[in-house]
PyMOL Python script that loads the backbone (N, CA, C, O; Angstrom):
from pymol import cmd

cmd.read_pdbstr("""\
ATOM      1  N   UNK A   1     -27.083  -8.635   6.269  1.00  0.00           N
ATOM      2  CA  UNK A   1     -26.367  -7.430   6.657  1.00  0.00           C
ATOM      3  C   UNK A   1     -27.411  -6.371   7.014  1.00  0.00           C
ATOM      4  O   UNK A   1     -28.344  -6.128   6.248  1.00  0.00           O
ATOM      5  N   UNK A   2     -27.234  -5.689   8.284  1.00  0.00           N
ATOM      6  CA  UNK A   2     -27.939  -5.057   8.247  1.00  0.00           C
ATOM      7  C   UNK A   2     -27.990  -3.054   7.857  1.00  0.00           C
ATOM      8  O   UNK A   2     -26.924  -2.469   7.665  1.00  0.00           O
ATOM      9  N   UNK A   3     -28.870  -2.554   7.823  1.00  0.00           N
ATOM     10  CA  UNK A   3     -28.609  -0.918   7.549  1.00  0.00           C
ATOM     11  C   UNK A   3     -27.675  -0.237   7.718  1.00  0.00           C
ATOM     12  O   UNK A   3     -27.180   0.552   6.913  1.00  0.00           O
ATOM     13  N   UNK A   4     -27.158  -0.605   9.365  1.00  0.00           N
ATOM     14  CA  UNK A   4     -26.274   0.060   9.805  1.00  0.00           C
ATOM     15  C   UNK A   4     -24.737  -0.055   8.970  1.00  0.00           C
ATOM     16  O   UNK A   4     -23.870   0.811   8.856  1.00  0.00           O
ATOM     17  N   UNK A   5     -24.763  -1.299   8.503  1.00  0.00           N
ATOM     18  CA  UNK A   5     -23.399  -1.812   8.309  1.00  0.00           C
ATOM     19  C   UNK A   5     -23.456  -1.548   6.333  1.00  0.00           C
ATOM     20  O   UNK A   5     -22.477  -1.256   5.648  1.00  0.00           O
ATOM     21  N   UNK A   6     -25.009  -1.784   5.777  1.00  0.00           N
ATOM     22  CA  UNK A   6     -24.333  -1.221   4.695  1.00  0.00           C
ATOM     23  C   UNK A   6     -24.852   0.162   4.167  1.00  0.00           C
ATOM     24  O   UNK A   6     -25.045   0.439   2.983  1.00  0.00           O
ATOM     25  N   UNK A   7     -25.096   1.201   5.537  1.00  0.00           N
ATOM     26  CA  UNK A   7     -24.447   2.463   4.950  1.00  0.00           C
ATOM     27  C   UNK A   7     -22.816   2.694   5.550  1.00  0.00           C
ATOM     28  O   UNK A   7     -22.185   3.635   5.067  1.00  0.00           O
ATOM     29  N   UNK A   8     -22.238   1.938   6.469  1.00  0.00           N
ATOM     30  CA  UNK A   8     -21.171   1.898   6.747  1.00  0.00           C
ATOM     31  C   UNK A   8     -20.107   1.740   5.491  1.00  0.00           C
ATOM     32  O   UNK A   8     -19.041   2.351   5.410  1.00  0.00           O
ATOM     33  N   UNK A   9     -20.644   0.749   4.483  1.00  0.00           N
ATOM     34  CA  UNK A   9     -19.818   0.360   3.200  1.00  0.00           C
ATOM     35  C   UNK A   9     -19.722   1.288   2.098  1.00  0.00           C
ATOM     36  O   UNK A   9     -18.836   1.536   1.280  1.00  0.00           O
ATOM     37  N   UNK A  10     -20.947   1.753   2.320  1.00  0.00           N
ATOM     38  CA  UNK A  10     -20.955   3.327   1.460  1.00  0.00           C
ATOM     39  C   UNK A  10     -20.478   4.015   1.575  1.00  0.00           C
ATOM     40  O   UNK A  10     -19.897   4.468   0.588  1.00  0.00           O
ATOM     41  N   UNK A  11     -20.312   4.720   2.979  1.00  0.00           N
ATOM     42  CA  UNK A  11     -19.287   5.651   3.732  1.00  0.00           C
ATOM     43  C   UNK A  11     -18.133   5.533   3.103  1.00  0.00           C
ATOM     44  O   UNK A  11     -17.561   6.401   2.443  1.00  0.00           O
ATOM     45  N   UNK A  12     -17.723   4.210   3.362  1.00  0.00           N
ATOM     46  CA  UNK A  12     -16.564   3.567   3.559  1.00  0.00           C
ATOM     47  C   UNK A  12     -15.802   3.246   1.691  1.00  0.00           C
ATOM     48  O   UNK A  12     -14.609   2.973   1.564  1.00  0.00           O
ATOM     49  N   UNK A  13     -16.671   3.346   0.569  1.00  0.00           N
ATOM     50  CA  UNK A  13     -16.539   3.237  -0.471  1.00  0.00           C
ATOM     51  C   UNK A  13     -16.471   5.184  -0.992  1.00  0.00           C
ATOM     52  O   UNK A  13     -15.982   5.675  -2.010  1.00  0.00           O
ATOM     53  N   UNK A  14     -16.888   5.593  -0.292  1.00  0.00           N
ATOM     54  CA  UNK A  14     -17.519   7.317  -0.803  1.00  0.00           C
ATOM     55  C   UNK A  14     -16.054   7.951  -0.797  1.00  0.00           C
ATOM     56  O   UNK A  14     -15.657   8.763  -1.633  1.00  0.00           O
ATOM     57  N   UNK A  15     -15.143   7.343   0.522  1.00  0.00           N
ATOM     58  CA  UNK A  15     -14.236   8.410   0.614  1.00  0.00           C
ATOM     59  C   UNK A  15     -13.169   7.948  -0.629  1.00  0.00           C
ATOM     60  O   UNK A  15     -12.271   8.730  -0.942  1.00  0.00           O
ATOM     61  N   UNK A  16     -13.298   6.746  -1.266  1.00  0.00           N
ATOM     62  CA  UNK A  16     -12.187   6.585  -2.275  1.00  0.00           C
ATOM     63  C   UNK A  16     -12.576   7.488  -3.304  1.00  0.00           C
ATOM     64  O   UNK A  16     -11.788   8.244  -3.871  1.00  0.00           O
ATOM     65  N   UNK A  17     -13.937   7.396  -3.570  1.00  0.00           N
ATOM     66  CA  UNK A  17     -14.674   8.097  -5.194  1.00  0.00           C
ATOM     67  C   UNK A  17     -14.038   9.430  -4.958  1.00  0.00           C
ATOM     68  O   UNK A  17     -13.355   9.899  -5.868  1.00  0.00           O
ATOM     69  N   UNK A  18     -14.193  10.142  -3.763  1.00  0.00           N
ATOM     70  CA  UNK A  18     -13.827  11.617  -3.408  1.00  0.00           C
ATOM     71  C   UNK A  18     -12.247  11.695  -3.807  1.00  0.00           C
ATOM     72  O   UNK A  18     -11.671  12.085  -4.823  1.00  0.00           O
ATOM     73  N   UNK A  19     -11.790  11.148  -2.555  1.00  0.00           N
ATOM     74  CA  UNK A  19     -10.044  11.844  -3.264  1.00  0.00           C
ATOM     75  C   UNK A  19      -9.667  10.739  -4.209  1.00  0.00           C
ATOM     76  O   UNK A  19      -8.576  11.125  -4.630  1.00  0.00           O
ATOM     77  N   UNK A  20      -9.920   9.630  -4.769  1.00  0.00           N
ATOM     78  CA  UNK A  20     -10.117   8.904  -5.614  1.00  0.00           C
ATOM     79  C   UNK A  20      -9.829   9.677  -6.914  1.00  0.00           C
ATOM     80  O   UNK A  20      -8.779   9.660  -7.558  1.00  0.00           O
ATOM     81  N   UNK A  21     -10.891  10.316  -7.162  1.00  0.00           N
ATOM     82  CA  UNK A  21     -11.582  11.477  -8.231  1.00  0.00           C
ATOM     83  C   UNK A  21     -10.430  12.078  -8.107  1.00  0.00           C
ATOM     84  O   UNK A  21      -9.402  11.575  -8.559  1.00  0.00           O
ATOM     85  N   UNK A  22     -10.448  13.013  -7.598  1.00  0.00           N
ATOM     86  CA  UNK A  22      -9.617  13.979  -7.787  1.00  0.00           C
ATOM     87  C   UNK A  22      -8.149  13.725  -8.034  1.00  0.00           C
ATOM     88  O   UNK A  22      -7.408  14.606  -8.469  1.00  0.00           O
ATOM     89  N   UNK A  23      -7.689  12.337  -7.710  1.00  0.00           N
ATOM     90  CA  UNK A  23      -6.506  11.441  -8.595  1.00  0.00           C
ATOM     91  C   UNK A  23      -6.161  11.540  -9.936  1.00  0.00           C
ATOM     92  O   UNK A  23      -5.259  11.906 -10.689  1.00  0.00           O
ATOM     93  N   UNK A  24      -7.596  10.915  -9.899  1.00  0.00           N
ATOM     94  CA  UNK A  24      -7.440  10.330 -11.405  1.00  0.00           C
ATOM     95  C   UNK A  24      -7.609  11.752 -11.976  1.00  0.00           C
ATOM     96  O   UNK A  24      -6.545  12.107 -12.484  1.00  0.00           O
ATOM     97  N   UNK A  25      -8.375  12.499 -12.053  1.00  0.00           N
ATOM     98  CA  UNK A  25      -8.279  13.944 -12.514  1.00  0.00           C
ATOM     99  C   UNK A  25      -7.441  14.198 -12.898  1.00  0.00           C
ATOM    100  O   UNK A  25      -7.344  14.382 -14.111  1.00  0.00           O
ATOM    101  N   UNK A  26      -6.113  14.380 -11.823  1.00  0.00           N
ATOM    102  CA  UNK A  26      -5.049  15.047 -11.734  1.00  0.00           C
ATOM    103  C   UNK A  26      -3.524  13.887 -12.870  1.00  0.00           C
ATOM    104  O   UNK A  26      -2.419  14.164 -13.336  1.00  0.00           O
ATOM    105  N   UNK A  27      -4.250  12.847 -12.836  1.00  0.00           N
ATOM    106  CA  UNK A  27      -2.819  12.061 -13.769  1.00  0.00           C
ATOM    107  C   UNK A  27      -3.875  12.212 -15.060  1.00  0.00           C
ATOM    108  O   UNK A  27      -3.430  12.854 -16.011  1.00  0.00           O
ATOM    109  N   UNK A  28      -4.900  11.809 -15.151  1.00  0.00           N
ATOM    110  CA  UNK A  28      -5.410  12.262 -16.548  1.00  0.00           C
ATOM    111  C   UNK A  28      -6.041  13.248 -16.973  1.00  0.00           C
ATOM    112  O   UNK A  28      -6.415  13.145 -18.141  1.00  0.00           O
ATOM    113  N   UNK A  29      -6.382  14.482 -16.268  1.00  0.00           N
ATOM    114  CA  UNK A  29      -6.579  15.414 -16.773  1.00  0.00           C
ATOM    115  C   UNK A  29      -7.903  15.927 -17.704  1.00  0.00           C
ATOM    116  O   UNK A  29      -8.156  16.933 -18.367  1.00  0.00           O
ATOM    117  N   UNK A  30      -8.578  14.704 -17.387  1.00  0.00           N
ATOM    118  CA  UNK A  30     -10.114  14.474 -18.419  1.00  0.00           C
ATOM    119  C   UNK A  30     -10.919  13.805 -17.371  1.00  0.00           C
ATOM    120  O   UNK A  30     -10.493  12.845 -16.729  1.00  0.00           O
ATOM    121  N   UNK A  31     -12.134  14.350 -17.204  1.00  0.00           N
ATOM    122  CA  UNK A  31     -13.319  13.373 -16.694  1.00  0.00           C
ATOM    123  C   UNK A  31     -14.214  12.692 -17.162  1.00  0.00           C
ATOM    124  O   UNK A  31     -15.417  12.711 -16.905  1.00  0.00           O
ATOM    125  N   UNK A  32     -13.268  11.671 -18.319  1.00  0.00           N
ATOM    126  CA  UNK A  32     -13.706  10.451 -18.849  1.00  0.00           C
ATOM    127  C   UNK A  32     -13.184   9.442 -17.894  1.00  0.00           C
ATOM    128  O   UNK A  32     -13.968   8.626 -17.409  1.00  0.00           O
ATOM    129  N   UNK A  33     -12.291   9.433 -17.674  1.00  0.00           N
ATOM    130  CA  UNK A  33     -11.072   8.476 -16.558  1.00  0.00           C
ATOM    131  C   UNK A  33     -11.523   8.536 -14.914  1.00  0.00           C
ATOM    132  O   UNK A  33     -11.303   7.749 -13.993  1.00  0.00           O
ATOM    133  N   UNK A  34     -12.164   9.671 -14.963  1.00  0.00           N
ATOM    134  CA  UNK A  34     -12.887   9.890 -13.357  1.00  0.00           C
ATOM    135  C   UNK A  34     -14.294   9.364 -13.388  1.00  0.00           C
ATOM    136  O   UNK A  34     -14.823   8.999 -12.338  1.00  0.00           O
ATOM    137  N   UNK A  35     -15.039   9.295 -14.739  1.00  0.00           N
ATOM    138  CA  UNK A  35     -16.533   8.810 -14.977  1.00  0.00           C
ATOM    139  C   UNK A  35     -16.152   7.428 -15.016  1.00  0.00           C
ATOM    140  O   UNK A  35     -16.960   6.739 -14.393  1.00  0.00           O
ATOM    141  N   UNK A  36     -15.150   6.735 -15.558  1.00  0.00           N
ATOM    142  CA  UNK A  36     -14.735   5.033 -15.719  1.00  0.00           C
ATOM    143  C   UNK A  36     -14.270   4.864 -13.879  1.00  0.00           C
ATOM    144  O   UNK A  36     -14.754   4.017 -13.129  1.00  0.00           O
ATOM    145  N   UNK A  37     -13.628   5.513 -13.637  1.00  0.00           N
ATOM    146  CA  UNK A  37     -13.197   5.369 -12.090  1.00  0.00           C
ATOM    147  C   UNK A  37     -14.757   5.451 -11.113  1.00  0.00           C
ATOM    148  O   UNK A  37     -14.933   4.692 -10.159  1.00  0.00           O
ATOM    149  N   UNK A  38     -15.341   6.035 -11.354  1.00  0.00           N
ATOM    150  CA  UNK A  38     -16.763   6.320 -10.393  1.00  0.00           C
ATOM    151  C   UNK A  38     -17.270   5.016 -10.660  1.00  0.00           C
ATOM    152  O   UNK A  38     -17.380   4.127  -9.815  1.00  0.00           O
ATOM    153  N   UNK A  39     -17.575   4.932 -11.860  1.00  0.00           N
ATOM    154  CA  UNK A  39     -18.762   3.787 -11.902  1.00  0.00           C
ATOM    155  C   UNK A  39     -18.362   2.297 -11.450  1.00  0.00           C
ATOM    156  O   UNK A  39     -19.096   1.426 -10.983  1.00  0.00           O
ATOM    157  N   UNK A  40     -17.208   2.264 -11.680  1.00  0.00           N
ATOM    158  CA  UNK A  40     -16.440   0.656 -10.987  1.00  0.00           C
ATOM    159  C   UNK A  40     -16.928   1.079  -9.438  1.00  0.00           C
ATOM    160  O   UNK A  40     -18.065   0.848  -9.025  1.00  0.00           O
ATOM    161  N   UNK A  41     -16.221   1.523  -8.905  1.00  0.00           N
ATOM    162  CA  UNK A  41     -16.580   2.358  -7.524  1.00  0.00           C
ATOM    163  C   UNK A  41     -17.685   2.048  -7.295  1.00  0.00           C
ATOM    164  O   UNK A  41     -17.717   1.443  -6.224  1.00  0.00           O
ATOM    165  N   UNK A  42     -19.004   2.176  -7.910  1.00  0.00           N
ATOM    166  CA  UNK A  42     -20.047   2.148  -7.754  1.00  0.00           C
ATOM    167  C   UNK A  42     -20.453   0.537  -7.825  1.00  0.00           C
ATOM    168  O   UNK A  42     -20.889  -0.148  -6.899  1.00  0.00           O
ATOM    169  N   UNK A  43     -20.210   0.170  -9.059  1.00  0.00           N
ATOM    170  CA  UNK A  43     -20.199  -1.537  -9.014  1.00  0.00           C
ATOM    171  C   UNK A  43     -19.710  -2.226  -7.844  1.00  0.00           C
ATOM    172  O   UNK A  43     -20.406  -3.123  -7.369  1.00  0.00           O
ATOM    173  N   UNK A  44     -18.412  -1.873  -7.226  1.00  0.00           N
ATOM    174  CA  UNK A  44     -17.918  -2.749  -6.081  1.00  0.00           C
ATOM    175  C   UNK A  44     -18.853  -2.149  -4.924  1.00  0.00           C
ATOM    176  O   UNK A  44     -19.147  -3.144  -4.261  1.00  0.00           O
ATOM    177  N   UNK A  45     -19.423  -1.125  -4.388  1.00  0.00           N
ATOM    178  CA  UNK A  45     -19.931  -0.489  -3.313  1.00  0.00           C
ATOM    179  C   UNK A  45     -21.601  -1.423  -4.012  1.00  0.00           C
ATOM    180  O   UNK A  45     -22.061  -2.300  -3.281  1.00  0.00           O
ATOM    181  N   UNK A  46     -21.995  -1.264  -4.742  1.00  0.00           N
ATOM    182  CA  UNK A  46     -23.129  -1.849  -5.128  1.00  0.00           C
ATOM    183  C   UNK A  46     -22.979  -3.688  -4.684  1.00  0.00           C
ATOM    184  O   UNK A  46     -23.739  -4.169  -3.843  1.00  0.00           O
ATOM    185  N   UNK A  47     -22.064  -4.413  -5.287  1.00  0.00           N
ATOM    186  CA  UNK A  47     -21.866  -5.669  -4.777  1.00  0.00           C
ATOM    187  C   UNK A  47     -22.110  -6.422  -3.271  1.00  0.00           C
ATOM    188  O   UNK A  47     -22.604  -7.521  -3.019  1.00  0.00           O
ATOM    189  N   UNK A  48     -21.562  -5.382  -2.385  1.00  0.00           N
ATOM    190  CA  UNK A  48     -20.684  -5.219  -1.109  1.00  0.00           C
ATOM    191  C   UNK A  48     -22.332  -5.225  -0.492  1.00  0.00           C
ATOM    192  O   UNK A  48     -22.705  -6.167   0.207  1.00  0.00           O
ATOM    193  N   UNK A  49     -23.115  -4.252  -0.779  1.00  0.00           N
ATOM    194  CA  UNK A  49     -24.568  -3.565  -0.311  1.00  0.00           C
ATOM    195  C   UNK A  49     -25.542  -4.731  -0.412  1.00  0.00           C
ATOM    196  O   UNK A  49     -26.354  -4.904   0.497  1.00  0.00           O
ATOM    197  N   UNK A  50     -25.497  -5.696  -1.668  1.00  0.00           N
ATOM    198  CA  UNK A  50     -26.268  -6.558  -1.994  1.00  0.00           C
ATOM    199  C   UNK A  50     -26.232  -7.856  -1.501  1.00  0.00           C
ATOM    200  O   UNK A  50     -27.029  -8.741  -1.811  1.00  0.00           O
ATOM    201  N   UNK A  51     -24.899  -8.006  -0.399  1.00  0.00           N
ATOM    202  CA  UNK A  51     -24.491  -9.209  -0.474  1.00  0.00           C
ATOM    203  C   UNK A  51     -25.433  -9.271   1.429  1.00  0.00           C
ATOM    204  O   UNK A  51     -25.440 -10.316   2.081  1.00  0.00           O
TER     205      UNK A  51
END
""", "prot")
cmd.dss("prot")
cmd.show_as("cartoon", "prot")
cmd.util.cbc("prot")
cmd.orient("prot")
């Protein structure tokens, strides 16, 4: 894969974390649930990058 395509996946993973976040925020009300939500986020965008 090349550069182009996996900052494309990043992009493409960034906009869930964003209004993502602000989801989970909003049904739980704590940013423990938005720190557990980021880092999966990060694991699958990390996977995706490596492959």
């Amino acid at each position: 894969m090349d550069i182009s395509r996996k900052l494309g996946v990043l992009v493409f993973c960034g906009v869930p974390a964003i209004i993502g976040g602000g989801i989970v925020y909003a049904l739980f009300g704590s940013y423990v649930p938005v720190l557990v939500y980021e880092v999966f986020l990060l694991f699958v965008a990390g996977a995706f990058v490596s492959k």
